[in-house]
N, C-alpha and C positions, 0 to 999 in steps of 0.2 A: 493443580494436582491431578495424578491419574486418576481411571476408575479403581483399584483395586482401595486406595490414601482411602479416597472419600466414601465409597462403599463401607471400609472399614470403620469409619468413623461416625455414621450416620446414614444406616443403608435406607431406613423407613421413608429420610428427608429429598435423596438423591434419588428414588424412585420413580417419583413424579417428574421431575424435567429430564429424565433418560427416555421415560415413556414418552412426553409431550414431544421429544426429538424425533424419537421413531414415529409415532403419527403423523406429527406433520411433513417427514420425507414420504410418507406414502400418502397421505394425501394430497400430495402437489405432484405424484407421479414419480420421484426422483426414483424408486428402484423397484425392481420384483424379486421377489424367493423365487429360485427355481431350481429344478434337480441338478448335479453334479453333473450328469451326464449332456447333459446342454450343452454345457461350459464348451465350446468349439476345442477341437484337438489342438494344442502350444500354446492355446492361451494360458497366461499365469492368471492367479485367486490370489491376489495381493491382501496381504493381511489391515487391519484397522486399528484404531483407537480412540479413545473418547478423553477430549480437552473440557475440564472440571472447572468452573471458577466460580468461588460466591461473591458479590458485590459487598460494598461496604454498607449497602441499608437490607443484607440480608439474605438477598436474592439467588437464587442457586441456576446456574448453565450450565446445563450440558449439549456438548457440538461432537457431531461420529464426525472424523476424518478419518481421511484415507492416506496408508502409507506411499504416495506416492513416488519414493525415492525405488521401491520395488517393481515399479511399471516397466514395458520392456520397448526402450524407443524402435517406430516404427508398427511394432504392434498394437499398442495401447495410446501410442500419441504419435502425432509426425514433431521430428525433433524440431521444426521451424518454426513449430507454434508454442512455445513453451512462456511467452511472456506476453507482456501486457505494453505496451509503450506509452508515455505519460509525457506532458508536456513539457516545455524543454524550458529552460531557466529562462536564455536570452526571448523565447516566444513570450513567454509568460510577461516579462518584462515587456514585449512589446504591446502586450493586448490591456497591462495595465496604462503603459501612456495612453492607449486609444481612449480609453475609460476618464482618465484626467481630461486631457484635451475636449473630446466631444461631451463632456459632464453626462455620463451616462451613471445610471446606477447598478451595483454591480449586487448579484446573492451570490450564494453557496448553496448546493445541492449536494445529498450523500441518495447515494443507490444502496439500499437494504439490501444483503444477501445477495452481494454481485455475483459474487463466485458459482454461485447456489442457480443461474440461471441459464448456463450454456447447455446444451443440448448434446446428447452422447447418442442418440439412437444410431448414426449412422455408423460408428464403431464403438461399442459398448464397451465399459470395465468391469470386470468382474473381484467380488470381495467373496472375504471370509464371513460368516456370520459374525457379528461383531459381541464383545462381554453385555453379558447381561439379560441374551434372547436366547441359550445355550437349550434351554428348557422349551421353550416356544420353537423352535427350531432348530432341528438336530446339524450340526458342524458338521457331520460326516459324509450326510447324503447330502446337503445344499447347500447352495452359495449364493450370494447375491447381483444381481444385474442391474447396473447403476445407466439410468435412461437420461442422468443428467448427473452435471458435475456438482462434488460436494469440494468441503477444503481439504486439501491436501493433495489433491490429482496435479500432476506437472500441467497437465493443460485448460486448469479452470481460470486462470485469468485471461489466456490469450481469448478462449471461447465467448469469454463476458463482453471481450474488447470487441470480438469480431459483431456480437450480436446489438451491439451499443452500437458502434459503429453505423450498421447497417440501416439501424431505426432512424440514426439522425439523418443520415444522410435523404434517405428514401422515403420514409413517412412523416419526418418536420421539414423538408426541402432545406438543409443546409448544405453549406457547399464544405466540402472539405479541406482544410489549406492543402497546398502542395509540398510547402517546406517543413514544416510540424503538422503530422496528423493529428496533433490530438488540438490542433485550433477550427474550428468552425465559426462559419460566419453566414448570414443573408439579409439582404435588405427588405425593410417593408416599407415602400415606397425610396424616400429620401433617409428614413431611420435605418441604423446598423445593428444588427443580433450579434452577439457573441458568445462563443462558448470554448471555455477551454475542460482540457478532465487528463484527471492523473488519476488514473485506474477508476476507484467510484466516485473520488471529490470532484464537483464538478464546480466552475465559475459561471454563469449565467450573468451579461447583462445588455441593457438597453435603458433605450431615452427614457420610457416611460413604464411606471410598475403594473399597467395593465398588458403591454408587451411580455414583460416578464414573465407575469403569472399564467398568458397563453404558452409562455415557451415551456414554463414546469408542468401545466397540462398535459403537454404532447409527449414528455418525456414519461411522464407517471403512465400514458397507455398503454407502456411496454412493461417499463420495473415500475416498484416499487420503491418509493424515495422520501426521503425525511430533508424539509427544510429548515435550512442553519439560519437562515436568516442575511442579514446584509454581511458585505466582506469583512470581518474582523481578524478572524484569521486563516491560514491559507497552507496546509501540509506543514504546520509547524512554527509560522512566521507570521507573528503579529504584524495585522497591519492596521494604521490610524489612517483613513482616508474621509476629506472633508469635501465634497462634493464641490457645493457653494466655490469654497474660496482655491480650488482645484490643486489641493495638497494631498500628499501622502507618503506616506514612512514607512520601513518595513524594519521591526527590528526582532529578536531570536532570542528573545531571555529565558526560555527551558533548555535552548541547544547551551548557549551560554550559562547556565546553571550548571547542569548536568557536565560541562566541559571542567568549572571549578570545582562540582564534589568530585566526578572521577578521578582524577587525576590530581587533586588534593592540593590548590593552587593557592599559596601562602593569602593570605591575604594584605600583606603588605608590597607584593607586587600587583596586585589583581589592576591595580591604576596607574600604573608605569605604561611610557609608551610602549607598543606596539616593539620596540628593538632597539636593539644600541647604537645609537651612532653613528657612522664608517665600519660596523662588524660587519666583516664578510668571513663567513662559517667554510670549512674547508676542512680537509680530513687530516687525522691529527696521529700521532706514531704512538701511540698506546693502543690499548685494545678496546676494541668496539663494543660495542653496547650487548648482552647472552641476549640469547635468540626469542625469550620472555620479553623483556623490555624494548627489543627492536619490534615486536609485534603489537606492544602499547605505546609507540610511539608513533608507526604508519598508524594508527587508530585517534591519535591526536591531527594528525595533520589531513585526515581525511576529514575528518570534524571543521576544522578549520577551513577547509577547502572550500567545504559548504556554507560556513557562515561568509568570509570574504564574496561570495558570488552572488550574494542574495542583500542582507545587510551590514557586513564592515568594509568595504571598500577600503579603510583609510590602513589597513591590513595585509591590503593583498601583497607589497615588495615582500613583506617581511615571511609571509608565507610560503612567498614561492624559491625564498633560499630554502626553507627545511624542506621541500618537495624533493631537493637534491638529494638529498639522506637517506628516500625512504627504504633503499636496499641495503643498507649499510651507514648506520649514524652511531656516532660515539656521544659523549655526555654532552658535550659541547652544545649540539642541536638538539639534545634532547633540553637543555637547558633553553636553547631559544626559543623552541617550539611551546614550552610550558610560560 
């Protein structure tokens, strides 16, 4: 909900974690009040807003973001740093064979407040006073000066990346892969480290859980991070991995949920093979699919894309007839795709 939903609803309750937001970005340094006139001559005052959510046992969040779709490239970010890059399927796949093979043990590491730690001082963003502080601090004569990135800046994940980056490489001694940056590796002695990270999830592992817990050490000196514990699952893909007898499965039953409520998939096909027999899907002389339904249907087969790459293999022919569609498909494929 916005601020005004939740204000309106219970301004006495929402009070408290609006303040506790604003405290704690000042006291970790993330902004200054400062006069208007500061503000450097072309720089824009990108306006804000605050993302509202209660938890189901209660609990009320509030997070200021920044409208960053109003920042002005070049100005306020260099257009080349605007993302984050995350590890790449086939990598990932290779660092878990390494994991099988060598019986290493593998965690999962999440970084707290990634976004929340890359460093602006060198080119600052400048905000609007944000709802709520209107009283505390008059909108007209000040604005805010953001000395570190919050959510919502175009360039706070790349910032997070560069500064993650930097730590591993330079104060844990990893090396960086060459072909996927986001795999790291180093030996201790004859032992292999591994690390893989898709923005904050990270994979950590090695032979031995006192390697480990040195490596989540070294990483905690910089962020701040919450352990998930051994690999169970992994940006969305269950996985069963049994050390010992060096198996593992990777399978998608939310993606695969979520594909049959969306899309509302009878349930007396949901166990039909994968495709029809000798169909081969080809464009057909009535009229194609309105430009609604052609847009839910590239949204199925991108779905799909991603489960065949990960766990259905046994999927992937049947998928990559509807990939031909995605600019132009009639029922036909939409029926195959479903």
């Amino acid at each position: 909900m916005n601020y005004n939903e939740a204000v309106a609803k219970d301004p006495a309750g929402w009070s408290g974690p609006i303040e506790d937001e604003w405290n704690r970005m000042v006291d970790h340094k993330v902004m200054e009040v400062i006069p208007k006139t500061e503000v450097p001559e072309g720089r824009k005052i990108i306006s804000t807003t605050w993302a509202m959510k209660q938890k189901a046992n209660g609990v009320k969040r509030a997070r200021l973001v920044a409208r960053g779709f109003e920042e002005v490239p070049h100005l306020d970010y260099d257009p080349s740093g605007k993302f984050a890059p995350v590890v790449t399927i086939v990598g990932w796949k290779v660092v878990m064979v390494l994991v099988l093979v060598m019986r290493l043990i593998a965690e999962v590491v999440d970084v707290k407040g990634a976004f929340l730690t890359g460093s602006l001082e060198d080119n600052p963003v400048y905000m609007e006073v944000p709802q709520g502080f209107e009283t505390k601090i008059n909108p007209e004569t000040h604005a805010i000066k953001l000395l570190k990135a919050i959510y919502g800046l175009v360039q706070a994940a790349h910032l997070y990346w560069r500064k993650a980056t930097e730590h591993m490489v330079n104060r844990m001694k990893l090396h960086r892969n060459k072909v996927d940056n986001c795999i790291y590796h180093k030996w201790n002695g004859d032992k292999l480290i591994l690390w893989t990270t898709w923005v904050d999830d990270m994979i950590v592992a090695g032979s031995t859980q006192t390697e480990i817990d040195d490596e989540k050490k070294g990483l905690a000196e910089e962020f701040k991070t919450s352990e998930l514990g051994p690999l169970n699952e992994y940006v969305g893909c269950k996985i069963e991995h049994d050390r010992e007898a060096g198996t593992m499965k990777f399978t998608q039953p939310v993606l695969i949920q979520s594909f049959e409520d969306e899309f509302e998939i009878p349930e007396k096909i949901r166990d039909q093979s994968p495709a029809i027999a000798g169909q081969v899907l080809k464009d057909e002389e009535d009229q194609p699919l309105d430009k609604e339904t052609q847009s839910l249907y590239r949204k199925a087969v991108g779905k799909l894309l991603f489960l065949c790459r990960i766990s259905r293999n046994d999927i992937q022919n049947a998928v990559r007839e509807t990939t031909k569609f995605v600019k132009g498909a009639w029922q036909t494929q939409l029926n195959a795709a479903y």
